[in-house]
N, C-alpha and C positions, 0 to 999 in steps of 0.2 A: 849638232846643236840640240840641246834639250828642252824637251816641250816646257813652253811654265805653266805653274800649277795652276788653276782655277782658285780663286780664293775661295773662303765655304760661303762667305756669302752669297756667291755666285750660285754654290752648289745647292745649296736649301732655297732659293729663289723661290721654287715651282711651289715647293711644302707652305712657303709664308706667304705665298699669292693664294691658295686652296683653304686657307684658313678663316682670313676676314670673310669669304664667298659663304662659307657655312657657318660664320658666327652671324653675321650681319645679311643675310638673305634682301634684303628690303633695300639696299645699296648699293647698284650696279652700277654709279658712276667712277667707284672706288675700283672694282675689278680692273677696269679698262685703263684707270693710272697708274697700278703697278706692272702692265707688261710691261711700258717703256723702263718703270725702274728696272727691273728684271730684264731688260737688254744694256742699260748703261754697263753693269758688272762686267759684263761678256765685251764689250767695247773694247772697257778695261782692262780687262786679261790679253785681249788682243796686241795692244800699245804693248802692253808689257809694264803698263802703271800701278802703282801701290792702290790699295781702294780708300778711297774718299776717309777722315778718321769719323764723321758719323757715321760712316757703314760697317766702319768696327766694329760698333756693338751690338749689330744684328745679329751674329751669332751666340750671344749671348741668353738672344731674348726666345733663339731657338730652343725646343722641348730636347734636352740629353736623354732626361727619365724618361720612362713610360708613364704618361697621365693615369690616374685613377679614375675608372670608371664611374661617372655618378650615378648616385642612390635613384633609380627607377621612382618616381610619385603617382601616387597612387591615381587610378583612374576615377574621376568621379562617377555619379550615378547618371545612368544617361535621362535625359529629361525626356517625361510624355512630351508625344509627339501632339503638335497643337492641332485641335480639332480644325479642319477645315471652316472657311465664314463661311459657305456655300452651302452648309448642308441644315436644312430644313429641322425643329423641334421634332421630338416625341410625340406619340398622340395624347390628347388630355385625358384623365381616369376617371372613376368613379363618377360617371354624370349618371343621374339618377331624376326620376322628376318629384320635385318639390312637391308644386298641388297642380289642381286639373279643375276646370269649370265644365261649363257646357262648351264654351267658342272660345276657352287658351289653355296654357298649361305652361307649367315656372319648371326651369332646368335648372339642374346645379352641378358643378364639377369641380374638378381642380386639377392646377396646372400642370403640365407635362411634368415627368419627371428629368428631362435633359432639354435644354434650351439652347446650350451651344454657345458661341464665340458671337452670333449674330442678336445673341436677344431674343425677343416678343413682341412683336407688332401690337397683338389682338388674336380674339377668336371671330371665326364665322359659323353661323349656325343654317342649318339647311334641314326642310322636312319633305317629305313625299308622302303620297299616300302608299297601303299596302297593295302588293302587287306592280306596282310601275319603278321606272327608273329616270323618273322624271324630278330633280331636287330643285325646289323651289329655296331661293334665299331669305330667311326669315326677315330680315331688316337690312340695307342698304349699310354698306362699308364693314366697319370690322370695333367689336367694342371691346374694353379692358378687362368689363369685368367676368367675374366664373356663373354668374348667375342670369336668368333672363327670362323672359315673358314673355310668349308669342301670344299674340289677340287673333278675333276674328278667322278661328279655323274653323270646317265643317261640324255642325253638329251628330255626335254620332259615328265619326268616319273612323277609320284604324289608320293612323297614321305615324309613320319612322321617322328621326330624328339622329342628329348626328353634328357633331362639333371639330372643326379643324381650328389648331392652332397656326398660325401667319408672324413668317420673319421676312426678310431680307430673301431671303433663299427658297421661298413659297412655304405652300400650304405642307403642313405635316397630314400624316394617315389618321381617317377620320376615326372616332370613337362614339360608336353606335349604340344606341337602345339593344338591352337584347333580344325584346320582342317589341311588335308595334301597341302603340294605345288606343285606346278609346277615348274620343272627343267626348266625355261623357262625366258632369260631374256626379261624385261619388257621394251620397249620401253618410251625414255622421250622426249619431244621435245628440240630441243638444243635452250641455250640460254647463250650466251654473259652476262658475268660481269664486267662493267666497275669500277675499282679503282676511285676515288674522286680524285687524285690528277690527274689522267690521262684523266678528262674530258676537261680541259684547255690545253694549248698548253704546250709542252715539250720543255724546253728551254735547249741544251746542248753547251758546247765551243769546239771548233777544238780541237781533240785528246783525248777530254772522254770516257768514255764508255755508251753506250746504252744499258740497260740492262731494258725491260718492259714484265711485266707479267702477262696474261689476262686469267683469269682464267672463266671457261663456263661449262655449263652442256650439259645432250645429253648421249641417249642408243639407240644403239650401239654405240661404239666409232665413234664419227662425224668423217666428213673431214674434214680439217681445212687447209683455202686457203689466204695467203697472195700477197695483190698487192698495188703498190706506185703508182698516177697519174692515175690508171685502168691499168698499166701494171706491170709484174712480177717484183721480186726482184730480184737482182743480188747476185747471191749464193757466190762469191768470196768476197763481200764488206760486206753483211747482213748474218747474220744466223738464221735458225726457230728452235725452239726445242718442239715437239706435247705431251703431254702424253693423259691420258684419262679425266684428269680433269684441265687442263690448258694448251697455248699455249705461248712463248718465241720469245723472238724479241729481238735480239742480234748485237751489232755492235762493235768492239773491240776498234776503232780508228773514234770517228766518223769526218766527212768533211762536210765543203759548201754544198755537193750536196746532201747529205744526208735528205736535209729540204727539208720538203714536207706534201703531205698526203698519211698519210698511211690505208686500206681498209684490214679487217680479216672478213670472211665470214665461217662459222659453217655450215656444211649442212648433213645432215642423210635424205637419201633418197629424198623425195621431198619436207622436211621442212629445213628450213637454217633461222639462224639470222646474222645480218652483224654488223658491228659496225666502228668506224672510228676514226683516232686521227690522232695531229698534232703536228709534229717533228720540231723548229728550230734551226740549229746549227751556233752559233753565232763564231764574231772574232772582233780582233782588228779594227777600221775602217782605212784608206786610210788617207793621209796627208789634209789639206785644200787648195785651189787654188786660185792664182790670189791674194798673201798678198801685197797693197802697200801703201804710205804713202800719204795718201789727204792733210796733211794741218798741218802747223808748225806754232806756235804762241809761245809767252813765253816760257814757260816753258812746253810747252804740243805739241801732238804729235796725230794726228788724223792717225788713221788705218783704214785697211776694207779688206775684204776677202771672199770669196765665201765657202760654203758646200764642201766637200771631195766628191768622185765621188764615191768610194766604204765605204759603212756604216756601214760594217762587219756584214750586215743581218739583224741588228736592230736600233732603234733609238738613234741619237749622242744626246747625253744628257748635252753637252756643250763643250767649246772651254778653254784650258790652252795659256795665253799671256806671253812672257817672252822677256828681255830687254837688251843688253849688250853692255858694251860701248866698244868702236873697239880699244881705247889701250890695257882691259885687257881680253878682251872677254870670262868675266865670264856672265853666265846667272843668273838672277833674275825672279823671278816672278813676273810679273805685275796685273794680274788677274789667278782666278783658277774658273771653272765651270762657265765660262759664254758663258751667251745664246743665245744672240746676233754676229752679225758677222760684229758688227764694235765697236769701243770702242774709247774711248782717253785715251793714257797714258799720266799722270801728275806727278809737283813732280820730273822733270828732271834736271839736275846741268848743272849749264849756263856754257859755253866753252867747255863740251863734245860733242860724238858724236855718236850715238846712230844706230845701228842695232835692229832689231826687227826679230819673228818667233813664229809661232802659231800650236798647236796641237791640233788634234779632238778628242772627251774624247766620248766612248760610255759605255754599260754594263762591256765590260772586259778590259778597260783600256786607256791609252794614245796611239795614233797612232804611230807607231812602228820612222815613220820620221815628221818631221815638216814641212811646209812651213814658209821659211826662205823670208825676203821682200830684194828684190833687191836694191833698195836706200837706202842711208841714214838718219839721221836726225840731224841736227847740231842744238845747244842751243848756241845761239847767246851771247858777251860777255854784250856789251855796241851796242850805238844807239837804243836802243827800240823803234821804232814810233809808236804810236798806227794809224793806220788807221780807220777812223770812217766808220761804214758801210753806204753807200748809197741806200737810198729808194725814192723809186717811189711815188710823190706826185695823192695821191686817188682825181680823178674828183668825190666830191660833187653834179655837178651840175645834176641840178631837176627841172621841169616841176612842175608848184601847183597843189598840188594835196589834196582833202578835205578826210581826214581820218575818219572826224567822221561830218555826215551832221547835217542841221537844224532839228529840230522837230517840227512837227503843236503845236501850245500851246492855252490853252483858260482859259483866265487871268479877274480876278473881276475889273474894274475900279476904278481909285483911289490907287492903290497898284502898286510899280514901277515892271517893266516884263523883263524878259533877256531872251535873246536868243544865242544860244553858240554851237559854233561848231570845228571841229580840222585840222589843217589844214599844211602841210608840203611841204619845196620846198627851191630851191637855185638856183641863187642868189634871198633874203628877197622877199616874193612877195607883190605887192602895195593891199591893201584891201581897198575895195569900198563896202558901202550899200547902198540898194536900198528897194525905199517901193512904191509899187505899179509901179514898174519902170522907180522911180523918185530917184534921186541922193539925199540924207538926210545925206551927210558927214558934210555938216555946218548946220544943222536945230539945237537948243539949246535945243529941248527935248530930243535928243537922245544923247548917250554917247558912244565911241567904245573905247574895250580895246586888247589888245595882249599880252598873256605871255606863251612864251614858247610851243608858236604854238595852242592856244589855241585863238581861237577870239570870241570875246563876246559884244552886243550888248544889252544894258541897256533904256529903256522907261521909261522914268518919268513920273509916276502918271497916264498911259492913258487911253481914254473914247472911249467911241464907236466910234467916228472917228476915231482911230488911229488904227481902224481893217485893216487889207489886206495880202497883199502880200509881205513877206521881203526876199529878194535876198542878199545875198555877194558874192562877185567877188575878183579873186586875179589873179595878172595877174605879171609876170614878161618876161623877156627876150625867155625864153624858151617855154612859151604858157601862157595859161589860164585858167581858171578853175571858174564854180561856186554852188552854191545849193541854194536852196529856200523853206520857210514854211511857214504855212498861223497861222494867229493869231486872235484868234477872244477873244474881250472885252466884258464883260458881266457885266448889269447893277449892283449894286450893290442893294438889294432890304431893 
């Protein structure tokens, strides 16, 4: 009798139970169901029974081929390893000290460079004197900030310092002075800061407030000494207010008298610096003086008036004109900011009659009163004569007088010669020429012209005889006058 076969599904049993076990790791309820599957088969083969027909197609679902290996993925980066929370900050850096008195001194620093998983509590601050190892805790508990003020140390002593930072996980390693101090403050020379807008003068109005703040250095606390004109301030009108690092200049209501110069002087024993500024408090100015009316024509209306006597401390920066007629004595403006202190108003309606009054305009405004002009000015209806003005006939008269003289000239023979010169005077003056101090007004070689004070003296063609000496003379009512130059004729070769 022959064995029967195993069916394969019998035979791959093992392979299809070792599969789900490495795809599905996380599911051991599933291993332990399919032994008994994997003994039914075997049952079966036993009996000598056909297999189940869903167990037919378990060999189907078995691998023939060889699987393809899958593509490897790439290994990511391995992640830093997370700082422990247990391990304590860095120590803090750069603590250095701020300032120093006699009995404290100001620290400053800044935070660890590594803090860690756990944070920052706070810093402790701890000092000793030099030589001991005895740290005394500058202030109870632990504070946030990098900066601090230890009061009430010895005067004088050498004393260390030293800063821990505080988490979860304790104190970090301390950050030390590199060497100890002296409880001792350090002398500065004092020195005045003057503000930029307080180098110019200080312009304030009646009834502002003064409020200036000059801030200056200086150890130990300077003296600090204000005076107006080189003498004291008056504590009822001004107030001073000192601290250690600036001084206060206070007026609550200031006044007129208040302008001046004011002198602050810093001094720490036998050093001082001074400094000085200037206060002026302005106001309305004063009315103008003496408005009245010069001169009435047509339709126009000549004014003039003098400066205001008070200026209100600074300069009138012009004059407001205003115009009213005396029936309804409403006011007009005839001009606004002007800078002159005489004007014409134009532009007036014939048959009225006109009042006039003028205001002085400075920085803070129109003068509280006007000057009002005492006459009036009427605009005539009908009869307009014009009057022509009269002027003073200008005496012209003039003595001859030669503006521009003769020239010596040296002329080629045969070529006509001029001689010319300039000559001004009233009444016309009579001209005479002269050649070798002989009268040559009727000789026919010679020619004379005048235009427009110019005279000139024309030679026809002359030869060496006609060399010499030529003179003009002008002579009228009111004198005489003359010039003279020599002329020499040269052959012609």
């Amino acid at each position: 009798m022959t064995k029967p076969k195993l069916p394969k599904t019998a035979e791959k049993k093992p392979v299809q139970a070792e599969e789900p076990a490495a795809a599905v790791p996380n599911e051991p309820p599933k291993e332990k169901e399919s032994e008994p599957a994997a003994a039914q088969p075997e049952e079966a083969a036993g009996s000598g029974e056909p297999p189940a027909q869903g167990e037919a197609s378990t060999p189907e679902e078995s691998p023939t081929e060889p699987e393809k290996p899958a593509e490897p993925e790439p290994e990511p980066d391995p992640e830093p390893e997370p700082e422990p929370i247990g391990t304590p900050t860095s120590e803090p850096h750069c603590l250095t000290v701020d300032d120093i008195t006699d009995t404290s001194i100001s620290l400053k620093w800044r935070p660890p460079e590594r803090v860690g998983a756990a944070g920052l509590d706070g810093y402790t601050v701890e000092y000793c004197k030099e030589g001991t190892d005895e740290w005394v805790p500058a202030f109870e508990g632990l504070t946030e900030r990098t900066s601090v003020n230890i009061k009430n140390l010895p005067t004088g002593e050498k004393m260390q310092f030293r800063v821990r930072a505080v988490n979860v996980a304790g104190a970090s390693t301390p950050a030390t002075l590199t060497q100890p101090v002296t409880i001792r403050e350090i002398m500065q020379r004092p020195k005045i800061w003057i503000p930029r807008n307080l180098r110019q003068t200080v312009i304030k109005r009646v009834g502002e407030t003064i409020n200036i703040v000059l801030p200056f250095q200086g150890k130990p606390r300077p003296k600090v000494t204000w005076t107006k004109e080189g003498e004291a301030l008056d504590p009822k009108q001004v107030g001073v207010r000192n601290s250690d690092f600036d001084t206060i200049l206070f007026i609550r209501r200031s006044e007129r008298k208040d302008s001046g110069k004011y002198d602050v002087a810093v001094q720490i024993e036998n050093m001082e610096d001074k400094a000085s500024l200037h206060i002026q408090v302005v106001d309305k100015p004063g009315p103008p003086q003496n408005l009245k009316i010069t001169e009435v024509w047509g339709f126009n209306v000549a004014l003039e008036w003098k400066p205001p006597k008070d200026n209100g401390n600074c300069e009138i920066t012009g004059y407001t004109i205003q115009k009213a007629d005396k029936k309804t004595m409403e006011w007009f403006n005839v001009y606004e900011h002007y800078r002159r202190t005489n004007c014409v108003a134009s532009d007036l309606i014939m048959g009225n009659e006109y009042i006039f009054r003028v205001f002085a305009v400075n920085m803070c405004g129109l003068s509280e009163e006007p000057c009002t002009s005492k006459d009036s000015a009427y605009i005539q209806k009908t009869g307009i004569v014009y009057k022509p003005p009269t002027y003073k006939e200008h005496d012209f008269s003039e003595a001859p007088k030669f503006t521009h003289p003769l020239v010596n000239r040296s002329v080629i023979s045969g070529y006509n010669a001029t001689l010319s010169c300039a000559l001004r005077g009233w009444p016309k003056p009579k001209v005479v020429w002269y050649k070798n101090k002989m009268d040559i007004s009727n000789e026919p070689k010679y020619r004379m012209f005048s235009k427009q004070g110019v005279l000139t003296l024309e030679i026809r063609k002359p030869c060496p005889f006609d060399g010499g000496t030529y003179t003009c003379k002008a002579i009228n009512d009111l004198g005489e006058a003359e010039v003279e130059c020599r002329l020499e004729v040269r052959v012609r070769l």
